[in-house]
C-alpha positions as CSV (number, residue, x, y, z in Angstrom):
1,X,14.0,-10.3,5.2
2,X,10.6,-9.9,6.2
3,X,7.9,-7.4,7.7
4,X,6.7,-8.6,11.5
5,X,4.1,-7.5,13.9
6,X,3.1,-8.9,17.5
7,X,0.7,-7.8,20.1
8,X,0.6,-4.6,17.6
9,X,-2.5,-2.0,18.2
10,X,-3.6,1.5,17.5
11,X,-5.6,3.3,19.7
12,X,-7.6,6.5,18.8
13,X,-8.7,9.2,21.9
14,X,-8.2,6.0,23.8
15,X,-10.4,3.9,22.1
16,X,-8.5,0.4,20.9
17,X,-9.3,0.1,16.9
18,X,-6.5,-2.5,15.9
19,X,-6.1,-4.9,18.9
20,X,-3.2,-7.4,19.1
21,X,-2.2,-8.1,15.4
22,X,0.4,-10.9,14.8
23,X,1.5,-10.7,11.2
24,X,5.0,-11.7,8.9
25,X,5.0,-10.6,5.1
26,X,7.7,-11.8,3.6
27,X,10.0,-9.9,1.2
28,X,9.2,-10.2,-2.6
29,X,5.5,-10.9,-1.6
30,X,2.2,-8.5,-1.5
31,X,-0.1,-8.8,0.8
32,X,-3.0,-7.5,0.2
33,X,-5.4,-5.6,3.5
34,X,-9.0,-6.9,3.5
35,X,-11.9,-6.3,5.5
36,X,-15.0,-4.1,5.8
37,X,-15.2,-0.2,6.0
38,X,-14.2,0.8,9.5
39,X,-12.4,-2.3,10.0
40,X,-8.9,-1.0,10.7
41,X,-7.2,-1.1,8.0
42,X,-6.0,2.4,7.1
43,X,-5.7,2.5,10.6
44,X,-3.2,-0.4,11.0
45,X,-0.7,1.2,8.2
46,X,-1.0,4.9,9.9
47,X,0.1,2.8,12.7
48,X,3.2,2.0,11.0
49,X,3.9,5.2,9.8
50,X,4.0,7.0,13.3
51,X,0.3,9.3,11.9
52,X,-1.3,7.5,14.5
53,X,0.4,6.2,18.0
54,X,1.0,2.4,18.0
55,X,2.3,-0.4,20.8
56,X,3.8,-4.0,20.4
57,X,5.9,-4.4,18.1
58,X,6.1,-4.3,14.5
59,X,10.0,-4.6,12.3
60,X,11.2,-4.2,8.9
61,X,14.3,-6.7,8.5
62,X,14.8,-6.7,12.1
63,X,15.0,-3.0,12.5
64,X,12.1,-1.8,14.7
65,X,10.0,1.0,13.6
66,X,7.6,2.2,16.4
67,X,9.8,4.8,18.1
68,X,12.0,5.1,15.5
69,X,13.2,8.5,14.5
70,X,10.9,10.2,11.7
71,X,13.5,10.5,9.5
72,X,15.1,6.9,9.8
73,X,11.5,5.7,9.3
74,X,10.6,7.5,6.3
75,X,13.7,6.0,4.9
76,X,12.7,2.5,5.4
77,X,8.5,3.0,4.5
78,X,6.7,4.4,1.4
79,X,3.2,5.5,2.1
80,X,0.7,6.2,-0.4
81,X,-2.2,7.5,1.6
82,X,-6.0,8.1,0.8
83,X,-5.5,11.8,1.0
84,X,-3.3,13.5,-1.5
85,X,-3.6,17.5,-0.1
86,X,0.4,17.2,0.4
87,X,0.8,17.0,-3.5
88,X,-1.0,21.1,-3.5
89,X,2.8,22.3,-4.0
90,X,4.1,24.6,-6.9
91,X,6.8,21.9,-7.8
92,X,6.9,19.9,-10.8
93,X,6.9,16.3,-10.4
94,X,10.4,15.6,-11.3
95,X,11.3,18.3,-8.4
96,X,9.0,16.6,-6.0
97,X,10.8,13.0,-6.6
98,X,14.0,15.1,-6.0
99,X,13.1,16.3,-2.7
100,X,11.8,13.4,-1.4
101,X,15.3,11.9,-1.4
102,X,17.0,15.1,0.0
103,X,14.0,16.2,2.6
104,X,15.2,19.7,2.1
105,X,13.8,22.8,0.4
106,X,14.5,24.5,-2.5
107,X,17.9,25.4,-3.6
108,X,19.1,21.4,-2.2
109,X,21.9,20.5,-4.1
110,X,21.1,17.7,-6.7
111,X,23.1,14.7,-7.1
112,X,23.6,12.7,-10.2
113,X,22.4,9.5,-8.4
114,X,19.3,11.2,-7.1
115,X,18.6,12.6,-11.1
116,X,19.0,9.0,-12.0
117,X,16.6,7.5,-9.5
118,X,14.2,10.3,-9.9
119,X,13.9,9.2,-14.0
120,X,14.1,5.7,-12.7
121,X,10.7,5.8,-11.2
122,X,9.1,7.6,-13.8
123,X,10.4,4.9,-16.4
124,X,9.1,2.0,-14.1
125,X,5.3,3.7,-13.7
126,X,5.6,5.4,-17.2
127,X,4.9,9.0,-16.1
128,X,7.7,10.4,-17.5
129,X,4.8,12.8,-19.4
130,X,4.4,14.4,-16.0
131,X,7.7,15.1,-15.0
132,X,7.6,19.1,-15.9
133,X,3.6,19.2,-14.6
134,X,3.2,20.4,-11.3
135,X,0.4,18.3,-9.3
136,X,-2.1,20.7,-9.2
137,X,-2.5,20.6,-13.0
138,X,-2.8,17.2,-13.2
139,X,-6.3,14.9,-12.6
140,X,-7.2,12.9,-8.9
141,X,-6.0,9.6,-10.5
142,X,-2.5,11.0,-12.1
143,X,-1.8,13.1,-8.7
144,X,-2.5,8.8,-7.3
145,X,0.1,7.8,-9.5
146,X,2.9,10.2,-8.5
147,X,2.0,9.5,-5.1
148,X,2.7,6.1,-5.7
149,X,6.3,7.7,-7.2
150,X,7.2,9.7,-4.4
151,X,7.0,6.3,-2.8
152,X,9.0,4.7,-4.5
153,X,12.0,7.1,-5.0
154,X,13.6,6.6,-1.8
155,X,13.7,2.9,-2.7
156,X,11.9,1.6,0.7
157,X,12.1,-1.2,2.4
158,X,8.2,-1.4,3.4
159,X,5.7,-0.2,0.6
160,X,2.0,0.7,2.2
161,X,-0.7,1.5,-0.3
162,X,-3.8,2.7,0.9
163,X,-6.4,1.8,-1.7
164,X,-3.6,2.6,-4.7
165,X,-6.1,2.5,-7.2
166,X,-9.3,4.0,-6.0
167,X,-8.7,7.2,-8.6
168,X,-7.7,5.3,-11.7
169,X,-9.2,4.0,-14.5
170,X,-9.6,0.5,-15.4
171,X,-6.0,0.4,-17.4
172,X,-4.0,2.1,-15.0
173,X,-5.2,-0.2,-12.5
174,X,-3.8,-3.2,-14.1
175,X,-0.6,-0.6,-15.2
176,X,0.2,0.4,-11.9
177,X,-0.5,-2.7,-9.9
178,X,1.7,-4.6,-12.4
179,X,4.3,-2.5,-12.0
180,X,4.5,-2.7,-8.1
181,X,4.2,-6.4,-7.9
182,X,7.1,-6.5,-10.4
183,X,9.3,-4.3,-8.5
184,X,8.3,-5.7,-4.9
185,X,9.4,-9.1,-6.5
186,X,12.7,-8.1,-8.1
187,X,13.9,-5.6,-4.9
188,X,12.8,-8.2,-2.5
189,X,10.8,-5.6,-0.6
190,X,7.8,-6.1,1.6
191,X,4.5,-4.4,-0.4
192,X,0.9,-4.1,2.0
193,X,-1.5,-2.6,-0.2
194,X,-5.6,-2.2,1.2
195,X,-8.0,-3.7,-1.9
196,X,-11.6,-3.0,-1.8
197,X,-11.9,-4.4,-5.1
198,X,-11.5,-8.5,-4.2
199,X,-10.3,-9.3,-8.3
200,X,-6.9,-7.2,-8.0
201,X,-6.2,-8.3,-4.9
202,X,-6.5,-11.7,-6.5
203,X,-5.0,-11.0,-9.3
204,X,-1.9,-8.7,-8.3
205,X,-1.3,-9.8,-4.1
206,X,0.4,-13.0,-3.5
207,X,-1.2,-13.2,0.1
208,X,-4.4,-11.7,2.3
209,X,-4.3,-10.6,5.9
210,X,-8.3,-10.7,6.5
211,X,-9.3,-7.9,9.2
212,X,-12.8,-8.1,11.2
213,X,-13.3,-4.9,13.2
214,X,-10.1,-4.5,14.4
215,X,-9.0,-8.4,14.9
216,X,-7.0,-10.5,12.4
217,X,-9.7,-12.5,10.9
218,X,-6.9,-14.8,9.1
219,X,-4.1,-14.5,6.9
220,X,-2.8,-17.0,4.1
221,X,-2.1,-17.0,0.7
222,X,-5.1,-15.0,-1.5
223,X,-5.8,-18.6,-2.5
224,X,-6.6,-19.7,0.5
225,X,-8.4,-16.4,1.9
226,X,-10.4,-15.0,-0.9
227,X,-12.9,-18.1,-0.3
228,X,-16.6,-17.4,-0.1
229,X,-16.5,-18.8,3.6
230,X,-13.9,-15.8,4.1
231,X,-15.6,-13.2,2.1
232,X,-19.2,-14.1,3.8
233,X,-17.8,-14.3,7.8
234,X,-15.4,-10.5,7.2
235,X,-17.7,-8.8,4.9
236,X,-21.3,-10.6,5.2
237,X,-21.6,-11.0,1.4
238,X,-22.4,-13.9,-0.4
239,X,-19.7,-14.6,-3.3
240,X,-19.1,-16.8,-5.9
241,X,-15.4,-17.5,-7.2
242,X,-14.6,-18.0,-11.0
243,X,-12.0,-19.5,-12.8
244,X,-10.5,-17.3,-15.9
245,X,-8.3,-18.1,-18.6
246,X,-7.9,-21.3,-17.4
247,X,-7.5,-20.7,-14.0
248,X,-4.6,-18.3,-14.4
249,X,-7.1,-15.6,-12.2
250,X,-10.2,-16.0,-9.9
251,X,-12.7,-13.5,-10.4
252,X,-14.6,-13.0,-7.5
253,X,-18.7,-12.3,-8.1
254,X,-20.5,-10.7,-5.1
255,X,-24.2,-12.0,-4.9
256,X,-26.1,-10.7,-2.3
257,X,-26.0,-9.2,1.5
258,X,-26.0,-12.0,3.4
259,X,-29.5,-11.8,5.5
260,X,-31.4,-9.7,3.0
């Protein structure tokens, strides 16, 4: 099983911003979305989601999903976007991860499998102290973490996280991101997840699709992509790598702007 693109692109008013992408994630992995602001890369997953018109081809486990129906899409992807103004709603979290596996409106008919999957997620992300709040009492970076929920409730095929991270503090970071790797390893599910900070993607993506306005700069393992030469040619910053607890983690030290 396995997440495939070919001669993929996105086009906004007509103007090409993600240009022939060739790229296979396998399921059980995470790979992680590099690359400058403005590169593409929010662009690229909104792609996938049907937000933004795409071309080429790009599958989950064979099915394709450009064209596909909204609703058999939504079952196979989980999107955590940037922008969380859809979590605004007077429902309580636990209702919210209800709904999002019945897609109807109030009154649905609950299940005892949906109940089951709904406490589930908030085991797995340890939110279950939210499950009465509704969204709109909670802070930037817990609303981010029952995004990252509502993702995961359906029980997709295709996880993609748009900088998952960028409203949390320095322990949910390694919380959250620990939990997803687990779970894309055990469910044998295809995670792509957009870093700006280089040391989790290190740390928590098994591989690095490197993306230089709008092309596929390269894509390998996070070994072999998170390499000054990489991070100096896609972002134009001079790095230096660092070996921690033994090598069990790189940390990645940004010098200076190349050219300045």
């Amino acid at each position: 099983m396995s997440f495939v693109s070919q001669n993929y692109g996105v086009s906004i008013n007509g103007r090409p911003i993600i240009r022939d992408f060739a790229v296979r994630a396998e399921a059980g992995r995470t790979l992680a979305l590099l690359g400058a602001n403005g590169a593409g890369k929010s662009t690229f997953m909104k792609g996938l989601c049907g937000l933004l018109r795409a071309e080429g081809s790009a599958t989950i486990d064979g099915t394709q999903l450009l064209g596909l129906e909204p609703a058999l899409r939504a079952r196979l992807i989980g999107y955590v976007a940037q922008d969380m103004a859809h979590l605004d709603v007077r429902l309580s979290t636990y209702e919210l991860l209800l709904l999002a596996q019945h897609g109807g409106a109030r009154g649905w008919s609950t299940q005892r499998d949906s109940q089951r999957r709904a406490s589930e997620v908030l085991d797995l992300l340890g939110l279950q102290r939210f499950a009465e709040k509704q969204p709109g009492q909670l802070s930037g970076g817990e609303r981010q973490m029952i995004s990252l929920a509502l993702a995961l409730v359906r029980s997709p095929r295709l996880l993609l996280l748009d900088e998952p991270t960028s409203a949390l503090d320095l322990a949910n970071q390694l919380h959250m991101l620990k939990a997803v790797s687990a779970y894309t390893r055990r469910e044998k599910i295809v995670t792509l997840a957009i870093f700006h900070d280089m040391n989790l993607a290190s740390r928590y993506a098994d591989d690095a699709l490197m993306i230089s306005q709008g092309h596929v700069h390269g894509c390998g393992t996070t070994e072999e992509m998170l390499t000054p030469e990489h991070l100096a040619a896609v972002y134009g910053v001079d790095c230096r790598t660092l070996s921690v607890d033994g090598g069990a983690y790189t940390a990645i030290y940004p010098v200076s702007v190349i050219g300045t």
